[in-house]
C-alpha positions in Angstrom: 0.0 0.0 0.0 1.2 3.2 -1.0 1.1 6.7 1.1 -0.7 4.2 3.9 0.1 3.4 7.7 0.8 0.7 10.1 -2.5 -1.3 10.4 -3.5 -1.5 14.4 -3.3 -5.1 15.4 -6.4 -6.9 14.6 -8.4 -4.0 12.8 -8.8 -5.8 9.0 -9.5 -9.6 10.8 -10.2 -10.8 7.1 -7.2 -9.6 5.8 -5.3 -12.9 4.5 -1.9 -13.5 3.4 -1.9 -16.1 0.0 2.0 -17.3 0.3 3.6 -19.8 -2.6 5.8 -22.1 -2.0 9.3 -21.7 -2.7 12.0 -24.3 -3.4 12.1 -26.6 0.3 9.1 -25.5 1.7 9.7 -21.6 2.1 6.5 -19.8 1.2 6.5 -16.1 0.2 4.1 -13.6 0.3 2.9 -13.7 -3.2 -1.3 -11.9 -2.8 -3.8 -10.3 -0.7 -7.2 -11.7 0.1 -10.1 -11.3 1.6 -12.0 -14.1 3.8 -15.9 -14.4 3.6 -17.0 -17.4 5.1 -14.8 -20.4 7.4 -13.1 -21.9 4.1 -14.0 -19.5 1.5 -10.9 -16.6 0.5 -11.5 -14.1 -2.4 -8.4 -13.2 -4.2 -7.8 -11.5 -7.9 -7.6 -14.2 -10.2 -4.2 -12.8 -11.8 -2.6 -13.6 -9.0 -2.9 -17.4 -9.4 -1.8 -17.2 -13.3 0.8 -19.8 -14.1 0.3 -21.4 -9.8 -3.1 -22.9 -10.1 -2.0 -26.0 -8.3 -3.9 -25.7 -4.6 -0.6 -27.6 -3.1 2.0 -24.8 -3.9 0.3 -22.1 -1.9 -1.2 -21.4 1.3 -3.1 -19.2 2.7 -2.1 -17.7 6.4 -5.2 -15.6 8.2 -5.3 -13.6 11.5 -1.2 -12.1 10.6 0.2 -8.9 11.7 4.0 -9.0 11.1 4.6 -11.3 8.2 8.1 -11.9 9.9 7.0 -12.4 13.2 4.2 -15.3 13.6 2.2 -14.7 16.5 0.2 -17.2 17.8 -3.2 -15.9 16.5 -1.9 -15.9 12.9 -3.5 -19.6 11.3 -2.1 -21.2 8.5 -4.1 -23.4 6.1 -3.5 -25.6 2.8 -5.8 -24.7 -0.4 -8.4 -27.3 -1.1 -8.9 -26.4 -4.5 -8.8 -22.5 -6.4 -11.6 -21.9 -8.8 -11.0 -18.9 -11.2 -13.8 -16.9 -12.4 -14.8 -18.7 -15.5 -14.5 -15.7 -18.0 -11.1 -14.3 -16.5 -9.8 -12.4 -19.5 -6.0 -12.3 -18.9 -4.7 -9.9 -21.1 -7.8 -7.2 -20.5 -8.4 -8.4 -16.1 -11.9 -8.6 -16.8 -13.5 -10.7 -14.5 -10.4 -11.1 -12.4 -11.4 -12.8 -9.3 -10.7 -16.3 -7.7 -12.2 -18.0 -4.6 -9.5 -20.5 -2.6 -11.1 -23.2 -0.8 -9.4 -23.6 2.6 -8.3 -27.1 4.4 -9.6 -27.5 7.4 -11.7 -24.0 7.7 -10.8 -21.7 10.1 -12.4 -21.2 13.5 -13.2 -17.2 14.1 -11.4 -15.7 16.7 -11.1 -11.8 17.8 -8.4 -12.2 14.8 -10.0 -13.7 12.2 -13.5 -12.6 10.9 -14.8 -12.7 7.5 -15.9 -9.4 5.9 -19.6 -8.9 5.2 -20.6 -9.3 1.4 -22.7 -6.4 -0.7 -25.8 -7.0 -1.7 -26.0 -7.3 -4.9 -28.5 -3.7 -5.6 -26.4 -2.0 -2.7 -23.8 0.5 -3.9 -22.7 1.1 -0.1 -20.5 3.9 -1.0 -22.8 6.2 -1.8 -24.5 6.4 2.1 -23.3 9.6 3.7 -20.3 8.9 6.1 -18.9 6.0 4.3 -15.3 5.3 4.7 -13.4 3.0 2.6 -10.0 1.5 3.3 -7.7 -0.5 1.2 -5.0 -2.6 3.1 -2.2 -5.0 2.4 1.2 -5.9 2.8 2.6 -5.1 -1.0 5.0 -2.6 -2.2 5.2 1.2 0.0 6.0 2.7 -3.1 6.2 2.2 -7.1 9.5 0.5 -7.0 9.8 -0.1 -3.4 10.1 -3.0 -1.4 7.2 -5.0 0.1 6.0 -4.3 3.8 6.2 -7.3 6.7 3.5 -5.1 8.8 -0.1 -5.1 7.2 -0.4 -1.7 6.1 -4.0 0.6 5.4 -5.0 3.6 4.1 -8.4 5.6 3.4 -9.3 5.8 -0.5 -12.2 7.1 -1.9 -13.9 6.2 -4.8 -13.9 7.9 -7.8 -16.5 7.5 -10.4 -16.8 5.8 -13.5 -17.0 8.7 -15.4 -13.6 10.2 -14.4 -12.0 6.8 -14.4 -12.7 5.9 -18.0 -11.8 9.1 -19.1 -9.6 9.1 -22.4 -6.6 10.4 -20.5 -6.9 7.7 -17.8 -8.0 3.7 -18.5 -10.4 4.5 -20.9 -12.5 1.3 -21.8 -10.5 -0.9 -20.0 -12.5 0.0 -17.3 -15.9 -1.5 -17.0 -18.8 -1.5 -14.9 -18.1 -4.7 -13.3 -14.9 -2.8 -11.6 -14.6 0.0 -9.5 -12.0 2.9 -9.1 -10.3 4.2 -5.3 -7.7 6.2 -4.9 -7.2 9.9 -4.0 -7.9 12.9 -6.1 -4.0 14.4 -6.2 -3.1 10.9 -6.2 -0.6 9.0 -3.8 -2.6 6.4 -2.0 -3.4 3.3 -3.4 -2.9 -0.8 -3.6 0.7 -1.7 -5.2 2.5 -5.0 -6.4 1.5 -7.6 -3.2 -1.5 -6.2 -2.6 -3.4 -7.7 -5.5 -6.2 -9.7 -4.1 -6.8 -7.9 -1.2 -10.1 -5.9 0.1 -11.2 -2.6 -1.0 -13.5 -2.2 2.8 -16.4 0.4 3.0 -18.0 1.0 6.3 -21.3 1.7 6.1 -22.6 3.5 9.2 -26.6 2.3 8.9 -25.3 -1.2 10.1 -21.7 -0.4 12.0 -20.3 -3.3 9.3 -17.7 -3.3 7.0 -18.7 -4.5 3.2 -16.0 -5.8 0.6 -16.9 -3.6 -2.2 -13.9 -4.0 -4.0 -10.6 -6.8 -4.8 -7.5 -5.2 -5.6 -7.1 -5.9 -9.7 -4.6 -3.9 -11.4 -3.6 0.0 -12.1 -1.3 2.1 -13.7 1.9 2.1 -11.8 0.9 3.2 -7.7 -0.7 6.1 -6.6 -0.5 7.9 -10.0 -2.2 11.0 -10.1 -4.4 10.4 -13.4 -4.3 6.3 -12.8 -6.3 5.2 -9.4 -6.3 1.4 -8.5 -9.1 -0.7 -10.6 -11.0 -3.2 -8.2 -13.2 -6.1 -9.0 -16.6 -4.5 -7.7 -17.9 -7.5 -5.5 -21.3 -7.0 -6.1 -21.3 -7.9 -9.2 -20.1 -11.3 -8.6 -22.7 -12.2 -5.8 -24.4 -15.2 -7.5 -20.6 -16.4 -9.1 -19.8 -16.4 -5.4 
């Protein structure tokens, strides 16, 4: 996460780490996702391009410190990945990706699986909401990746300015969504791909995965804000 903070321990509990194995059994942080039910992580389906075998990752859940395993953090083996059926590689249209987890996970203070959107809900638009992107990729365009979990508040910019000739144009569709900042500098980076794109929506004190960090222009560009998968969209694929 670019132009972000230190997450507070335990303030995104379904933040998740998706590590691939390298070599003798050392797994690296390769994507974000986001957890949603006891077995079920969402993820960008990009992420899991030329890695679709379920035995070379893992998925790690309730982490701070990606160094330091404390002993809420959980790690599980993948099941089985399913990849969003019309996942267009070279455009990242429907770029999403659900990992199955082995055994599921029991909830703790630490790990909690965000709420889904209804599908006719466009939370974002309710007076007071606040929408937060988090993860533990790069700090800055060609900087290093973070071992803390870090956050940082985005808002979303519409359609109309995010299509715009100058920026993506008609790469960007309706099924994705646009966050950043106006004068740029926040955003999602290389490593956080896969994670949430959060909007708290103050009618029912919950948290709502609006978005899944897909792709962008560089990090924290001024014209170029981070593309998400918009969630709601995908309800019945879910």
């Amino acid at each position: 996460v670019v132009g972000g903070q230190d997450a507070r321990v335990g303030t995104w509990p379904w933040s998740v780490s998706l590590q691939v194995r390298h070599g003798r059994g050392f797994f690296a942080h390769v994507c974000g996702g986001v957890l949603i039910s006891e077995s079920s992580v969402l993820t960008a389906a990009h992420c899991v391009t030329g890695r679709t075998d379920p035995s070379s990752w893992r998925a790690v859940l309730g982490a701070h410190d990606l160094q330091k395993y404390v002993k809420h953090a959980t790690k599980r083996k993948i099941r089985s990945i399913t990849v969003h059926p019309e996942f267009d590689r070279e455009l990242l249209q429907n770029d999403i990706a659900l990992f199955d987890l082995a055994p599921a996970v029991h909830f703790s203070a630490r790990i909690q699986p965000i709420c889904l959107p209804p599908a006719h809900v466009h939370p974002h638009v309710e007076n007071g909401t606040r929408c937060f992107i988090t993860g533990w990729g790069r700090t800055a365009e060609k900087g290093t990746t973070s071992a803390v979990l870090k956050e940082a508040e985005v808002e979303i910019i519409p359609h109309s300015i995010c299509s715009r000739s100058s920026a993506y144009g008609i790469l960007v569709n309706h099924n994705m969504i646009c966050a950043g900042t106006q004068s740029g500098g926040t955003d999602t980076c290389q490593g956080d791909s896969g994670g949430p794109l959060a909007c708290y929506h103050p009618s029912t004190h919950r948290y709502y995965l609006i978005g899944i960090a897909s792709f962008g222009v560089g990090c924290g560009r001024q014209t170029f804000p981070g593309v998400y998968v918009r969630v709601s969209r995908y309800s019945l694929w879910i």
